[in-house]
N, C-alpha and C positions, 0 to 999 in steps of 0.2 A: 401795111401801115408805115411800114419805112419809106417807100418809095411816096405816099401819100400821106403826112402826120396829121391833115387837116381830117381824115375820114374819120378818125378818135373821135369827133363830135357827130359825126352820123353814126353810132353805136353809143345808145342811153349809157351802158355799163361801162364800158371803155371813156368814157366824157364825165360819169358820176365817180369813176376809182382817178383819175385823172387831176378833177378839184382836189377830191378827198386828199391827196398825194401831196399838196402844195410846195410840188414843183414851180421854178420859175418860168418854163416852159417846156413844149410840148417836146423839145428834143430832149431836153434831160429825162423829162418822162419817161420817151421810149428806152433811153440807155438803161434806166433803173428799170424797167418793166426785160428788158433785154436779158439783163443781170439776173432776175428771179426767173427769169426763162430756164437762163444756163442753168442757174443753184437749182431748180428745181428737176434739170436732166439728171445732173449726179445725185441726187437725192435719189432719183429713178434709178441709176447704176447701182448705186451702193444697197439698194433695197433689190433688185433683181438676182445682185453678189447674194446679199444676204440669204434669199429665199433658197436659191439654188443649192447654195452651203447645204443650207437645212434638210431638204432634198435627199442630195449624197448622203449626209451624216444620218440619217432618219432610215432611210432604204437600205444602207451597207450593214446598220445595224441588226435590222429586220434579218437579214442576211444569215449575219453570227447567229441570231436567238434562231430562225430554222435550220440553220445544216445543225446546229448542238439539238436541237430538240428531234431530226431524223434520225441524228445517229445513237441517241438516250431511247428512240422508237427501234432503233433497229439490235442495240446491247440489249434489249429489255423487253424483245420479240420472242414469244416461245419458240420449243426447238422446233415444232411443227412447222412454221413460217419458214424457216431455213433447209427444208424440206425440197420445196417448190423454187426459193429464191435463186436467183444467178448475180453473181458476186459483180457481175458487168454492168450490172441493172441497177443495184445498190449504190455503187462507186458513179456510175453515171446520174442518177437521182441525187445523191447529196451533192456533185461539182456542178454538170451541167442544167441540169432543172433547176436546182438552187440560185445558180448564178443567172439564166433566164429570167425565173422569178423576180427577183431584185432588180433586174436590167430590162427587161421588158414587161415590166408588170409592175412592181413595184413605182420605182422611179418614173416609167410611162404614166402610169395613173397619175401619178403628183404633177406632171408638166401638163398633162391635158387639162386638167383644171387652173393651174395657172395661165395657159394659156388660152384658155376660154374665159375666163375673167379680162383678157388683154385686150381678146376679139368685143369681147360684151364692152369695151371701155369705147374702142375705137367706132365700133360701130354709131354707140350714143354721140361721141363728137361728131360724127357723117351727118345723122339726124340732125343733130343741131346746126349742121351749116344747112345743108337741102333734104329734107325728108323724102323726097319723091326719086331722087338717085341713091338713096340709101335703100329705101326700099326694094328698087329693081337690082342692084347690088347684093341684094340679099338674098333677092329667089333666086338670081344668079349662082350664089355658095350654096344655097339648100339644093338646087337642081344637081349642083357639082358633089354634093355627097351622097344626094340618091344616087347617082351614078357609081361612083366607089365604091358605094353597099354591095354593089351587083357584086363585088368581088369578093364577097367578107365568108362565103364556103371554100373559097380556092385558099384563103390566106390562113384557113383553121384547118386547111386538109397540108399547105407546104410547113406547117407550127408542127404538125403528128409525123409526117416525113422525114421533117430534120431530124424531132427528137428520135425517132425509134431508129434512123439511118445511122448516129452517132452511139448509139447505145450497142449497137450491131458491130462497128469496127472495133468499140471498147472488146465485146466482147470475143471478135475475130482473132484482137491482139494478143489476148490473154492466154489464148488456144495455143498461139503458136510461139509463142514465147515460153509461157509456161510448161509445156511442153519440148524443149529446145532441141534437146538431145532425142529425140524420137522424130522428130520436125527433121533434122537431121539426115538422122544413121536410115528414114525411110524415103527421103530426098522430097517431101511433099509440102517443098518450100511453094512452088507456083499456085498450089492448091488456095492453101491462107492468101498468098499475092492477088490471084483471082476473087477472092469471094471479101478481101479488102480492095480491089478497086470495086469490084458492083456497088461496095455500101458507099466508096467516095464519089464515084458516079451518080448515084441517087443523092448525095447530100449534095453535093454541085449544082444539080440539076435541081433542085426545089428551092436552095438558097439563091442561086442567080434569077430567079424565076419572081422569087417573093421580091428581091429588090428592087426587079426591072419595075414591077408592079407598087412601090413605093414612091419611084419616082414619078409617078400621076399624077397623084395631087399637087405637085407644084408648077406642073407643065398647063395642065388645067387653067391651075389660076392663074400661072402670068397668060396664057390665052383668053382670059374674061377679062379680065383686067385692060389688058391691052386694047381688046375690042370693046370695050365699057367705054375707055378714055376717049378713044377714035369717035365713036357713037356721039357721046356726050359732048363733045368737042363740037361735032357737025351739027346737031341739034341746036346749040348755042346761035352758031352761024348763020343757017337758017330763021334764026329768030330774031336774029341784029342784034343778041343783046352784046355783045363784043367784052362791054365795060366789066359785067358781073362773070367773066370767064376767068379771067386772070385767079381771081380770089379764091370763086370756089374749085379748080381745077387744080391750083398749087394745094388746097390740102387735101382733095381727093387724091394728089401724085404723092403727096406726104405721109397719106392714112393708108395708100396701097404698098408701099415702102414696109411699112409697119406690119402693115394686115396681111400683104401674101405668105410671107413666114410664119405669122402663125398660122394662121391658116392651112399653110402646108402641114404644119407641126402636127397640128393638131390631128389631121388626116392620118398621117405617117403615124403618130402616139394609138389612131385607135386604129390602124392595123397591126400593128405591134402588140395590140392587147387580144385582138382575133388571133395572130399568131399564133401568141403563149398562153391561147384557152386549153389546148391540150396540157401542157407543161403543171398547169393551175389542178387540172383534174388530176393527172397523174399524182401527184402531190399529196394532195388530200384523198385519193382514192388509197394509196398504200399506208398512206399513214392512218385511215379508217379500218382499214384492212389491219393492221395491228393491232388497232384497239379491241377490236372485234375477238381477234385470238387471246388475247391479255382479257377481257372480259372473259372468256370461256375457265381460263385458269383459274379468273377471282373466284370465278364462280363454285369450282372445286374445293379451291383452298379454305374459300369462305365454309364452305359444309365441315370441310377437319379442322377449321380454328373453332366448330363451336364443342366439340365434340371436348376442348379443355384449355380453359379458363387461362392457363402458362402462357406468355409470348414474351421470348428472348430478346434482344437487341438482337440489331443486325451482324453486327459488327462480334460478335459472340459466338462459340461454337456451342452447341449440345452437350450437356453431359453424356459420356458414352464409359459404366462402370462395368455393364455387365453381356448384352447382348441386341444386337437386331434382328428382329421380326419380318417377317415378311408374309402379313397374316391374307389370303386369296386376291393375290394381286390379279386384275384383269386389264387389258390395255388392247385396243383397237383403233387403228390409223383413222384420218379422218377421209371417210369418202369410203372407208371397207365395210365389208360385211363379217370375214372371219378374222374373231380376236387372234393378232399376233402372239397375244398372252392369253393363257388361258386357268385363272385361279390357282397361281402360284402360291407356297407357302412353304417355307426353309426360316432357320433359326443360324443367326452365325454369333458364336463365341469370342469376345474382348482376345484379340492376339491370336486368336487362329487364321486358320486359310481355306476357301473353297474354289473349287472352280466348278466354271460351266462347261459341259462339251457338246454338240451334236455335229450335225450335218448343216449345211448353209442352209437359211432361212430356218434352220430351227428356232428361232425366238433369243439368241443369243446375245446380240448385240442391244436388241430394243429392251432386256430383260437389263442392261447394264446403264442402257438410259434412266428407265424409269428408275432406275436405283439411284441415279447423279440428280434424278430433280428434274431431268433434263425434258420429259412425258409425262405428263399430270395420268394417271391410272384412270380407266373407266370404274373400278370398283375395289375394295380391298383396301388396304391400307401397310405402311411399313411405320413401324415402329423402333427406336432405342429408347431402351429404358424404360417402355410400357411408355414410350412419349411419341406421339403422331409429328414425322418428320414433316408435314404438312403444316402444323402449328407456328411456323418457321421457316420456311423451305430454304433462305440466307443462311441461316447458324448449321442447316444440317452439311449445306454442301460447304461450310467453314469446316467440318473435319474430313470434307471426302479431298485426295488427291487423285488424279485422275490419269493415266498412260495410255495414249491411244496405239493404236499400230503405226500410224506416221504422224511425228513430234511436230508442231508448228513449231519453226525456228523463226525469229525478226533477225533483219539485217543488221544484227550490231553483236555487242561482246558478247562472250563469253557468262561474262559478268551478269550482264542484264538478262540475258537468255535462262538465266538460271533464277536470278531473282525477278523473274515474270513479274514484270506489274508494280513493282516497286521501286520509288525516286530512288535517283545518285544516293541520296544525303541521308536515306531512310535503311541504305544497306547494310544489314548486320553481316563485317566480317566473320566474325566466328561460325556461324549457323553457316555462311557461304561456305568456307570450308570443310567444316562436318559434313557438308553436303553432298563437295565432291569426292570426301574420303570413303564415304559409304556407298558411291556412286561407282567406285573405281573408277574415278578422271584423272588423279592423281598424275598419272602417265602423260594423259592427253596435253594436259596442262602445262606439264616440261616440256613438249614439242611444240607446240604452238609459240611463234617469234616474239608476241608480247603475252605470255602468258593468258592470263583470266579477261585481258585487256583488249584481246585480238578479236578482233570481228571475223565472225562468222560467214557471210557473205550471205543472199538472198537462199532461205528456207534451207539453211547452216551446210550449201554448196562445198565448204571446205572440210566436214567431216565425213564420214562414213558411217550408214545405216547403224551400225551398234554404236557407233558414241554419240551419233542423234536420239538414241531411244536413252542412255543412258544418262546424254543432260535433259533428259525428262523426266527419269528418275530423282536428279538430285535438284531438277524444281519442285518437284512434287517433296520432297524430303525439306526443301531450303522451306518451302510454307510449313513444314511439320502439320502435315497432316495427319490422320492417325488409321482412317479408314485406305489404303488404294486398290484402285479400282481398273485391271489390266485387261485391256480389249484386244487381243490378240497380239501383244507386247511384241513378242519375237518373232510371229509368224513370216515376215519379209525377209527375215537375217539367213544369211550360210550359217551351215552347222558349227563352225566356228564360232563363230561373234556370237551365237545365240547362248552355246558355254557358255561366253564369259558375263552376257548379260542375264540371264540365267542365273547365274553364280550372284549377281550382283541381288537377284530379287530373294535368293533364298539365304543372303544374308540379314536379310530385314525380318524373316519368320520369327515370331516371339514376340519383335518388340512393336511390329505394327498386326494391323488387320487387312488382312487380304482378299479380293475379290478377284480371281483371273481367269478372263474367256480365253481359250485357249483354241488351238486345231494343229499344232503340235503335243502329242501325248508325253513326251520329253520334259517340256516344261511344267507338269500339274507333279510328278511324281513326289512332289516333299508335301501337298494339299493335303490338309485334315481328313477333309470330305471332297466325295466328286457327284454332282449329278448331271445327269442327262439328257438333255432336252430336244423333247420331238415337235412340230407341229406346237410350238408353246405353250405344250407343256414338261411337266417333269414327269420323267418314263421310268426314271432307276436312279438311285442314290448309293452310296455308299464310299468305304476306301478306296487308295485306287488299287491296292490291291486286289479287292473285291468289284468293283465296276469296271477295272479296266484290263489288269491281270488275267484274269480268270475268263473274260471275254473272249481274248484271243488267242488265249490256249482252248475255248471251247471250240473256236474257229478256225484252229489253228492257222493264227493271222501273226503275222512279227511286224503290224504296220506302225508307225510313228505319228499317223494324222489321228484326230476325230473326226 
């Protein structure tokens, strides 16, 4: 139209917006028809800006609301889940899948559509100039993504290679780091090196493999493209039409500018989305797989809420005046046949102490679970107060504190390690330091370079076995709890530190409630009561004078284990 401004009147539309315009001539025309060309490219940019914003902002947010909502799936997974789970697997699901998600799933879905609205636009302007080279152009692109298809098993099998190959070094890492000092002192450094190059070998080898494979679709079509134009060009030729080449070939080289990209895109967008079909399943497979467990729980808990009419706040602990129940508890793993537990029933007294003792796998430890809440029971029930800890199963474990045999320490103070779980600004100094005086830190405290202030280093590196167990005592003390609940407290300490920590639990007799598994016979000796657990169940009860005493003068045994 520029080189020719007379063809304006051989186009009705272009000769009818023309009058309408009353221009004084056909050059102003164009320059003002020029000018809304431009105005209407940036209008195009700034709506492209816009969309894409949107895009990002829309997909990242997605983002936030999944890894909060995996990791609210994974605090709020029963203890069973945690059973089976691998922490490599976890931690690789909420970064890497998540961030997948969002970036090949998310964000892909939104640009395929927009970019299929772009190809649907450009197309219709093809038509409008020659229907019959839009059309062959067309089966041209359809022929070019049946082809592609042929790849879309290879591109959902290199989607489940990557993730599980990266999931595999997470979890390689961990081995041998976490481990460091055994990695070590057994030199089985090359070991971890080897079995972390095999999974970066496999992740190499599937990720260079997927991308070689991405770049098809553009090589494709500038290959159709290119021989379309050639084609279409000579065709022309052939036909003498010489005159009507120029016009429609500058915007077929115009609409193929436009069209190969996305068109590429678009390709690339739905491999990308074949990729991250594994990523998609994983996703929704373990977060179903949650629900599924948390279903199983309601479904218990639901039976003991109806059993009384009571329900706490959360946020509340139980009233605990006089005693706990523990009326035929029964408890069997999921997948067994014989109950770990087998119709328990013991009474504990407000400020007394009992322990458990046997032999490994006697029911010890799973008998300490279901006590935390931590195992919904297949039958039975525990009671405070003649009140179903079930009715609540939040306010019960609000009075239980809990001391495992290895303290989880975080990589930070003192401070914070002890007040677990609680902001800067929410920390009650006083109760902090009751906490550590009852705890006997007191000492610890004056040696360490910035006192209460000093970080600890990764899983509290810079103390030693008894004062890791003892700032778990004075977190469990700093929450004031009223019930604790000791899983083999001492059993990893030298005879030493286990005195002093020892000392530290039998300073709490009277004024707390005590529950302590034990396999040092050392540590029960201040316990109210002791009983015995075979085969989950209870074999023998009594003092320890009487259960334990009396044992080993019958066997004449001087051993210090159960």
């Amino acid at each position: 139209m520029a080189i020719k401004p007379e063809s304006i009147n051989q186009s009705s539309r272009l000769s009818q917006i023309y009058h309408l315009s009353g221009t004084d001539s056909i050059q102003s025309f164009i320059l003002i028809l020029g000018l809304f060309v431009a105005i209407l490219f940036y209008v195009k940019l700034i709506l492209s800006w816009c969309i894409q914003r949107y895009i990002y902002k829309f997909s990242y947010h997605q983002l936030k609301k999944l890894r909060l909502r995996l990791m609210n799936a994974y605090l709020s997974a029963p203890f069973t889940f945690y059973l089976k789970a691998n922490t490599a697997n976890l931690l690789h699901n909420s970064f890497h899948e998540v961030n997948n998600f969002c970036n090949d799933i998310m964000i892909s879905l939104l640009k395929l559509i927009s970019e299929f609205f772009i190809i649907i636009f450009i197309v219709i302007l093809l038509a409008y100039t020659d229907a019959i080279a839009t059309a062959t152009i067309t089966i041209l692109l359809l022929l070019t993504l049946l082809f592609y298809n042929r790849f879309r098993k290879k591109l959902v099998y290199f989607g489940r290679e990557a993730s599980q190959s990266r999931a595999s070094a997470i979890r390689v890492l961990n081995h041998a780091l976490g481990g460091f000092k055994e990695t070590r002192i057994i030199g089985c450094e090359n070991y971890f090196q080897e079995q972390m190059d095999e999974q970066a070998q496999r992740y190499s080898y599937v990720i260079s493999s997927y991308n070689t494979l991405q770049l098809l679709p553009r090589l494709l079509m500038e290959g159709i493209f290119i021989t379309f134009i050639i084609g279409f060009t000579s065709l022309f030729i052939l036909l003498n039409d010489s005159e009507n080449l120029t016009s429609v070939l500058s915007i077929f080289v115009v609409a193929s500018i436009r069209l190969i990209p996305s068109f590429s895109q678009f390709m690339t967008v739905m491999g990308k989305l074949r990729n991250s079909s594994y990523t998609l399943n994983r996703l929704y497979l373990e977060l179903k797989a949650i629900e599924q467990l948390c279903a199983s729980n309601h479904s218990f808990l639901s039976k003991s809420n109806s059993l009384s009419a009571s329900n706490l706040a959360n946020n509340q602990a139980m009233h605990f005046a006089r005693q706990i129940v523990l009326d035929q508890v029964t408890y069997r793993y999921p997948g067994t046949d014989t109950p770990a537990l087998h119709e328990i029933s013991l009474s504990l007294k407000k400020g007394k102490s009992i322990a458990f003792i046997g032999k490994s796998g006697s029911g010890k430890t799973t008998l300490a679970d279901v006590i935390l809440g931590l195992l919904m029971p297949e039958s039975g029930d525990i009671r405070v107060d003649d009140q179903s800890i079930y009715v609540n199963l939040r306010s019960w474990q609000n009075l239980v504190g809990y001391i495992p045999q290895s303290i989880f320490l975080i990589d930070d103070t003192l401070e914070r390690n002890i007040a677990f779980g609680v902001p800067d600004h929410l920390i009650d100094p006083k109760r902090l330091d009751n906490s550590i005086k009852a705890a006997q830190l007191e000492e610890l405290v004056k040696q360490l370079p910035d006192g209460i202030k000093t970080t600890l280093g990764e899983r509290g590196v810079r103390l030693s076995g008894g004062q890791r167990q003892r700032v778990g005592i004075a977190r469990t003390l700093y929450h004031e709890r009223e019930i604790l609940v000791m899983d083999e407290a001492t059993s990893a300490l030298d005879s030493e530190t286990e005195t002093l920590v020892t000392e530290a639990i039998k300073s709490l007799s009277g004024t707390k409630t005590m529950i302590i598994i034990a396999h040092r016979l050392s540590t029960i000796e201040h316990c109210d009561w002791v009983y015995v657990l075979e085969q989950g169940r209870i074999v023998k009860s009594g003092t320890y004078q009487d259960v334990v005493v009396e044992e080993q003068m019958l066997h004449g045994s001087d051993s210090h284990s159960a």
